[in-house]
Backbone bond lengths (Angstrom), bond angles and torsions (degrees), N, CA, C in turn:
res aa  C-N    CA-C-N  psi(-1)  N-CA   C-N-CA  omega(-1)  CA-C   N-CA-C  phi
1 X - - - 1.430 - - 1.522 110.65 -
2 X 1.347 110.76 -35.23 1.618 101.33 178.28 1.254 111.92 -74.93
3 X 1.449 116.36 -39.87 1.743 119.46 172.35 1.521 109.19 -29.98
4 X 1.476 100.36 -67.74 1.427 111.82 165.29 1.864 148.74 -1.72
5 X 2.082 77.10 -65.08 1.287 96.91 169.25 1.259 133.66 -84.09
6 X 1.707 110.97 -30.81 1.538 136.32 158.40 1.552 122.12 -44.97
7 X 1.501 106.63 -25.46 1.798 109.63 -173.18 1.233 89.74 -98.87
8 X 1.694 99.71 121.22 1.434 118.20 157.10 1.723 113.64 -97.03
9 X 1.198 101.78 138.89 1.932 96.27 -170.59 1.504 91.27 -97.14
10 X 1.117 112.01 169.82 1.437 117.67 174.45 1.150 109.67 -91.38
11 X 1.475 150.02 128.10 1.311 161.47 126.01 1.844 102.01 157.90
12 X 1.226 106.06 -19.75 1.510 114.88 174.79 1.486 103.06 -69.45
13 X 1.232 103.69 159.88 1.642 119.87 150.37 1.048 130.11 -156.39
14 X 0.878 128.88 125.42 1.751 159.01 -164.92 1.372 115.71 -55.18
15 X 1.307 130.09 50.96 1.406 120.59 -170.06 1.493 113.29 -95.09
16 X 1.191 119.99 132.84 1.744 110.63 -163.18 1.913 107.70 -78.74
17 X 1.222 98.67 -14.29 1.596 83.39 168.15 1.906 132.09 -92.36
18 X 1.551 86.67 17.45 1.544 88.60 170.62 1.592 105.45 -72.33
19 X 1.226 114.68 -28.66 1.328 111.11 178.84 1.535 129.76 -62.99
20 X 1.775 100.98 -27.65 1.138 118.93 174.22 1.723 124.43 -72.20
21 X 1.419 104.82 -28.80 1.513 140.57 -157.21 1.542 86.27 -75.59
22 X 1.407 115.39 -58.32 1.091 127.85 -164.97 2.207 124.51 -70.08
23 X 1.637 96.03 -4.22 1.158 91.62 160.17 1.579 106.30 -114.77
24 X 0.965 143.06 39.00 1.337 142.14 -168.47 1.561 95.14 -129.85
25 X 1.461 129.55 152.02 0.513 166.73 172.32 1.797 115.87 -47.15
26 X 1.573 104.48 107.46 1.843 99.03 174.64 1.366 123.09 -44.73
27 X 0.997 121.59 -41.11 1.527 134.35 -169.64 1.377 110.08 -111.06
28 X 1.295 118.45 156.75 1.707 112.91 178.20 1.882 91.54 -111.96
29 X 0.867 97.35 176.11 1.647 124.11 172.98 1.412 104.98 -53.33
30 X 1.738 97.10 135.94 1.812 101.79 168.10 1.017 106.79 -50.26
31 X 1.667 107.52 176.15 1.584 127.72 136.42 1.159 114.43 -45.89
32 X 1.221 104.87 -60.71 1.757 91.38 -177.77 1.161 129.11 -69.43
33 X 0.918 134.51 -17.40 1.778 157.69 147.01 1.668 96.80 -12.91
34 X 1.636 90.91 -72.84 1.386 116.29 -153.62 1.722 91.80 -65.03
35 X 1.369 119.95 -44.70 1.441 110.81 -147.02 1.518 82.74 -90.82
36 X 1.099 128.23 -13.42 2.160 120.42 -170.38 1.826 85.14 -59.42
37 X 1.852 102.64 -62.21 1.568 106.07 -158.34 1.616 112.93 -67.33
38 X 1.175 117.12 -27.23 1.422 120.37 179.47 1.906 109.37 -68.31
39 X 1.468 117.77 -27.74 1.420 137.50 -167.61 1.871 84.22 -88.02
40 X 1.434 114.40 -70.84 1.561 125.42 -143.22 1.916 93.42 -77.30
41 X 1.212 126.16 -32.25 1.389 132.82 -152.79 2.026 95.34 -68.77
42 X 1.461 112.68 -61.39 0.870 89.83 -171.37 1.800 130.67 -97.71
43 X 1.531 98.28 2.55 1.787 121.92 144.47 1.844 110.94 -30.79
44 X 1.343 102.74 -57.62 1.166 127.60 -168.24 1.600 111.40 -55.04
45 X 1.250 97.78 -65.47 1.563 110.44 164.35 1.395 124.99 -52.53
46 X 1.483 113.43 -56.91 1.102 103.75 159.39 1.995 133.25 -28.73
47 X 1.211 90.44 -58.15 1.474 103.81 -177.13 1.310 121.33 -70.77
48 X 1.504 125.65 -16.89 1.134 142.14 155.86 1.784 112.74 -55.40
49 X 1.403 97.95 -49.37 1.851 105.22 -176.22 1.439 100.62 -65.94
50 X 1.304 121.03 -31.38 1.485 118.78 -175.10 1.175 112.11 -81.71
51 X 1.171 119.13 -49.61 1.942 110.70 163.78 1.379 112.64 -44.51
52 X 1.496 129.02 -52.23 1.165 112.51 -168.15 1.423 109.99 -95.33
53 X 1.132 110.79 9.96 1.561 111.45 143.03 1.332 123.78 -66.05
54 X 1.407 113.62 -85.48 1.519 110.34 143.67 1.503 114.47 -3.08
55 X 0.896 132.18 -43.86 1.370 103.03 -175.85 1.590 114.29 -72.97
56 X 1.340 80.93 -64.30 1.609 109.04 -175.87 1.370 110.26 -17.85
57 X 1.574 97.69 -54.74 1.721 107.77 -167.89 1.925 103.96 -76.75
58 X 1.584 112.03 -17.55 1.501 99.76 170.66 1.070 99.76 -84.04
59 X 1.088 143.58 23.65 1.555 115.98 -177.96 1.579 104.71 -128.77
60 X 1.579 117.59 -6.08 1.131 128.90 -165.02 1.816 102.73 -105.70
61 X 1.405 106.09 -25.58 1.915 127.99 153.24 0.719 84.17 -75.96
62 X 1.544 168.88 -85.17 1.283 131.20 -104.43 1.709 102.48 -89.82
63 X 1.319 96.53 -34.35 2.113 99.50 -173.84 1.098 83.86 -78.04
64 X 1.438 151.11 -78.84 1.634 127.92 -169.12 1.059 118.27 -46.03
65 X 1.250 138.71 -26.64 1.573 119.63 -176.19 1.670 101.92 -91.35
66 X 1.473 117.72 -9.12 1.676 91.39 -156.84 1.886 106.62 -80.34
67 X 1.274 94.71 -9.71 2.013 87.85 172.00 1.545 105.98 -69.59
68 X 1.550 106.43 -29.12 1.771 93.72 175.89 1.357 126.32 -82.86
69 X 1.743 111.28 -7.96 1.059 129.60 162.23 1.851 128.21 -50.24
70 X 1.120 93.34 -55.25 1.437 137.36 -177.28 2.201 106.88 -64.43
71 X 1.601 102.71 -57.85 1.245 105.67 -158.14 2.370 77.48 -79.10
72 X 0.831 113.17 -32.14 1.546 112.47 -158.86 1.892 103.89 -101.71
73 X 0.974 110.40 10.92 1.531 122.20 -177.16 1.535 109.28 -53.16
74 X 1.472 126.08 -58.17 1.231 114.12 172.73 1.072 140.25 -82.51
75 X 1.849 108.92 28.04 1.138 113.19 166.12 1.852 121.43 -114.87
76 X 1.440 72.33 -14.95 1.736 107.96 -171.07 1.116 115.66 -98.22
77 X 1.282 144.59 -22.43 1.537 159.83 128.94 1.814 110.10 -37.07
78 X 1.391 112.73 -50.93 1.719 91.42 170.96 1.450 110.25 -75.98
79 X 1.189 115.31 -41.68 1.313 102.91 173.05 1.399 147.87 -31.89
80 X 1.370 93.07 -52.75 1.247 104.39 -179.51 1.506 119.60 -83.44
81 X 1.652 105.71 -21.88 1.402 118.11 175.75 1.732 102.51 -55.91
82 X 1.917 121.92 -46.54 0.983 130.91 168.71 1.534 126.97 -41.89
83 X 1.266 89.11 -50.55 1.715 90.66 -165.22 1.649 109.79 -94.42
84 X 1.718 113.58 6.74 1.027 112.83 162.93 1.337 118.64 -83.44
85 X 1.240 112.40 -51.00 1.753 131.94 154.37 1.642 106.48 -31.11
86 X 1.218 128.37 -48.52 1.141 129.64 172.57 1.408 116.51 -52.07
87 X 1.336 121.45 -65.34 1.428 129.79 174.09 1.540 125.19 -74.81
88 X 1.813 112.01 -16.91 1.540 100.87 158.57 1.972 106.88 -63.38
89 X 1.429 114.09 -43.48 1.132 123.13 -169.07 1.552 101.59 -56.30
90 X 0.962 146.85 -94.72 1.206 155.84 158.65 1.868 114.59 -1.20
91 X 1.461 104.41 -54.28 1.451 91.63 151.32 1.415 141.12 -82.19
92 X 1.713 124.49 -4.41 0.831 143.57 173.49 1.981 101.76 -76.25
93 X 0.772 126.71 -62.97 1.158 155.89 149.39 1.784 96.77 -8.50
94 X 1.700 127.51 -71.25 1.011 137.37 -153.77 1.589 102.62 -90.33
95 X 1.445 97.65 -17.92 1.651 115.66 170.65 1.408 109.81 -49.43
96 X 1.629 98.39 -71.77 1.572 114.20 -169.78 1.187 107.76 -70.53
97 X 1.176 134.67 -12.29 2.240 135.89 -167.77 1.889 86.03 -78.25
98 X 1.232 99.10 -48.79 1.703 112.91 -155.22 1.614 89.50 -70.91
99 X 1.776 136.29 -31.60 1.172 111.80 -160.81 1.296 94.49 -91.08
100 X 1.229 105.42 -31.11 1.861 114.22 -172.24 1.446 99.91 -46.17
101 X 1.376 126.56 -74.95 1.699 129.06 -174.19 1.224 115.55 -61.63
102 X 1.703 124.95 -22.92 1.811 86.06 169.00 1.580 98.64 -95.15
103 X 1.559 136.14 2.69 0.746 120.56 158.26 1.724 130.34 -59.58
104 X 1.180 108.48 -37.45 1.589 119.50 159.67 1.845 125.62 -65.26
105 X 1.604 98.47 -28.99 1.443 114.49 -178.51 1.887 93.49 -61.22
106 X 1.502 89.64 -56.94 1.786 91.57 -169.56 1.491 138.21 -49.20
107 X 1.516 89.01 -41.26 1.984 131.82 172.06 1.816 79.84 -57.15
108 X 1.396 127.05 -73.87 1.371 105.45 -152.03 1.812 109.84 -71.69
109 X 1.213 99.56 -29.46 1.688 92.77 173.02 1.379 117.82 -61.52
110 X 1.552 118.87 -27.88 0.970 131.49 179.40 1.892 112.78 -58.42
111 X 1.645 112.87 -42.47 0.995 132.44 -139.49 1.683 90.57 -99.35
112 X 1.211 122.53 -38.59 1.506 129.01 -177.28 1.546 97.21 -85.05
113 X 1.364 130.91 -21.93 1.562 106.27 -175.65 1.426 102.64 -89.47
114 X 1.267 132.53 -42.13 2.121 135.29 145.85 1.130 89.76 -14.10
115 X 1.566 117.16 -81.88 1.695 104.48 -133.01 1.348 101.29 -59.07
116 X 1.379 136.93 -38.46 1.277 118.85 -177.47 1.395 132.54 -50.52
117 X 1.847 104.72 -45.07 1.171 95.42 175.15 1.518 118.53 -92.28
118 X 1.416 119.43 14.62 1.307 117.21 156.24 1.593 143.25 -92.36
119 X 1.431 89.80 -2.13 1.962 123.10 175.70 1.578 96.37 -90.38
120 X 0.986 107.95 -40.80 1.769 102.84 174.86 1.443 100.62 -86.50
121 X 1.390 176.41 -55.30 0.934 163.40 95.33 1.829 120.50 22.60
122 X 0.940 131.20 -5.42 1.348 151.64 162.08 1.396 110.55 -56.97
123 X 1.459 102.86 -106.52 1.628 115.54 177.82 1.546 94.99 63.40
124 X 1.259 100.38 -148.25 1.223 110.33 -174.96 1.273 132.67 -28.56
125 X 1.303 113.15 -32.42 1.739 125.50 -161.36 1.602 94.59 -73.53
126 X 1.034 124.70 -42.26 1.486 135.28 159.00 1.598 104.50 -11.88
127 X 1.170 118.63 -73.99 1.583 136.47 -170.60 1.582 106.05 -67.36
128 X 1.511 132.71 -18.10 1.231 141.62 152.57 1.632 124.07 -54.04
129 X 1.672 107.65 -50.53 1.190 114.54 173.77 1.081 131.96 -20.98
130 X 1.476 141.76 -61.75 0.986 161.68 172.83 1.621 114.20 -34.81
131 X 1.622 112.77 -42.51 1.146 123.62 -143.01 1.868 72.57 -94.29
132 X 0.919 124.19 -63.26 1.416 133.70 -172.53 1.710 107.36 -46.73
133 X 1.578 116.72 -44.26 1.343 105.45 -172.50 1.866 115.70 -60.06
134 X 2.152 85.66 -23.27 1.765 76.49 -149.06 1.828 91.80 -89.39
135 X 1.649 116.18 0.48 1.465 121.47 154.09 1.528 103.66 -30.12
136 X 1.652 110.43 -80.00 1.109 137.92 -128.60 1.656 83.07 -75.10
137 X 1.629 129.37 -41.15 0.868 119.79 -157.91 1.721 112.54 -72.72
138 X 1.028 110.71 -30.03 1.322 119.01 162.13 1.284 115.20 -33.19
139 X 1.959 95.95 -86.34 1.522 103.76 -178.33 1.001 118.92 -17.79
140 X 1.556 127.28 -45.12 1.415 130.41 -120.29 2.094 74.20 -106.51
141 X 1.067 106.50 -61.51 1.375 105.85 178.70 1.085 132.71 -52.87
142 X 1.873 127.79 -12.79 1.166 135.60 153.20 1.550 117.52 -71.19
143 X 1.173 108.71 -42.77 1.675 123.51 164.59 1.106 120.73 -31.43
144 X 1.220 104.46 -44.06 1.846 116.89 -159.23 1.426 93.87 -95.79
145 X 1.274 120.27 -48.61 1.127 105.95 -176.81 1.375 130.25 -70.28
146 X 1.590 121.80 -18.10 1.404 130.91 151.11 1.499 111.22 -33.03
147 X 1.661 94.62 -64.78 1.304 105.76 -166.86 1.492 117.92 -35.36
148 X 1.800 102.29 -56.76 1.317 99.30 -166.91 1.388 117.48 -71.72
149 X 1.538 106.54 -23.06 1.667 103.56 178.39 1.311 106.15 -63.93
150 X 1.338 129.04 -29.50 1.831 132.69 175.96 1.721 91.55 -67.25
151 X 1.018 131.02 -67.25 1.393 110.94 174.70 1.211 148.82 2.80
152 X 1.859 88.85 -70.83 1.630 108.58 -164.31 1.694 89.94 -91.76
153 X 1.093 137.27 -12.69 1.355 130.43 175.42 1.404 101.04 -76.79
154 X 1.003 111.27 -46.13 2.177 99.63 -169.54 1.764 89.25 -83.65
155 X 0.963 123.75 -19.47 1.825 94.44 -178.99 1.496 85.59 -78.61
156 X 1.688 141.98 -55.34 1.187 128.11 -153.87 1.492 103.55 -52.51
157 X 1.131 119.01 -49.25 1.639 139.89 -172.70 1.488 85.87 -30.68
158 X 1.757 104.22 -69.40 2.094 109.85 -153.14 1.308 92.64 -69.30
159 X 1.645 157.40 -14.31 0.989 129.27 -150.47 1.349 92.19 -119.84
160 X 1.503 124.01 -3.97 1.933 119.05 173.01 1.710 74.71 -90.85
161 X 1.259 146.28 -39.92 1.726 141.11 -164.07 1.763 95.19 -53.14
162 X 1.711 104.78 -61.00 1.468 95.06 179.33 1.056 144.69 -69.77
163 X 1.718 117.39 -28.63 1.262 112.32 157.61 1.294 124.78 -83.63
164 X 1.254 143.87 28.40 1.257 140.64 141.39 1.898 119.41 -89.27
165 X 1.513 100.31 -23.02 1.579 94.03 155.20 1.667 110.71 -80.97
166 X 1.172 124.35 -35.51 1.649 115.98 170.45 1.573 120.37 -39.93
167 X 1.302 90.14 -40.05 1.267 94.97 -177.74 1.798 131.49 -92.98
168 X 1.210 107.94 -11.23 1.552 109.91 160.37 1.182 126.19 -97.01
């Protein structure tokens, strides 16, 4: 191995940063590369000084205000218990509106990519329909009419219930 290193060939040359050359990268960085970090680098900083500004200044309110915290607490403790309750509610609230509609958004995408392949899959069953709705319409009309006969029996039931307490 030292032999190795000792033979110099003629037309070569031995420069020790080919070795270096060789983990780096063929290409260097875009333009835009260059101009994102030269644009974003000191954005960055900036926004860093402002957070820890931000802090600074909450933490410098927070020891001045907490004697007014303290002397005004039981008025300032429901309050805020309120108006936090207020704004979980309100975002809780904007939670469920937002899941409800893409939940409905999805149901209808859902519902138009079926129907296609269930209108082609139809055919005949189409000409069945009918026979099935006026099934259902039945059912539905025996149902109801249970229902109401269950009805008028439990109101008759509570109203012999009340006049026999009226009457003792």
């Amino acid at each position: 191995m030292a032999e190795h290193q000792g033979q110099h060939h003629p037309g070569q040359q031995h420069v020790p940063t080919d070795s270096i050359k060789s983990m780096l990268p063929d290409k260097g960085p875009k333009a835009t590369q260059v101009i994102a970090v030269i644009t974003l680098f000191p954005l960055g900083g900036l926004l860093l000084t402002l957070a820890g500004l931000t802090l600074a200044g909450t933490v410098i309110a927070l020891v001045l205000a907490t004697p007014v915290f303290i002397l005004f607490s039981p008025v300032i403790v429901p309050a805020a218990i309120t108006i936090g309750l207020a704004v979980i509610g309100f975002l809780t609230s904007g939670a469920f509106g937002l899941t409800g509609m893409s939940a409905l958004a999805w149901i209808m995408n859902y519902v138009r990519q079926v129907s296609g392949k269930v209108a082609q899959q139809l055919g005949e069953k189409v000409q069945q329909m009918p026979d099935q709705m006026e099934a259902a319409k039945r059912r539905m009309q025996e149902t109801s009419g249970q229902l109401g006969q269950r009805t008028k029996e439990i109101s008759q039931q509570a109203q012999a219930r009340s006049q026999e307490g009226g009457r003792t």
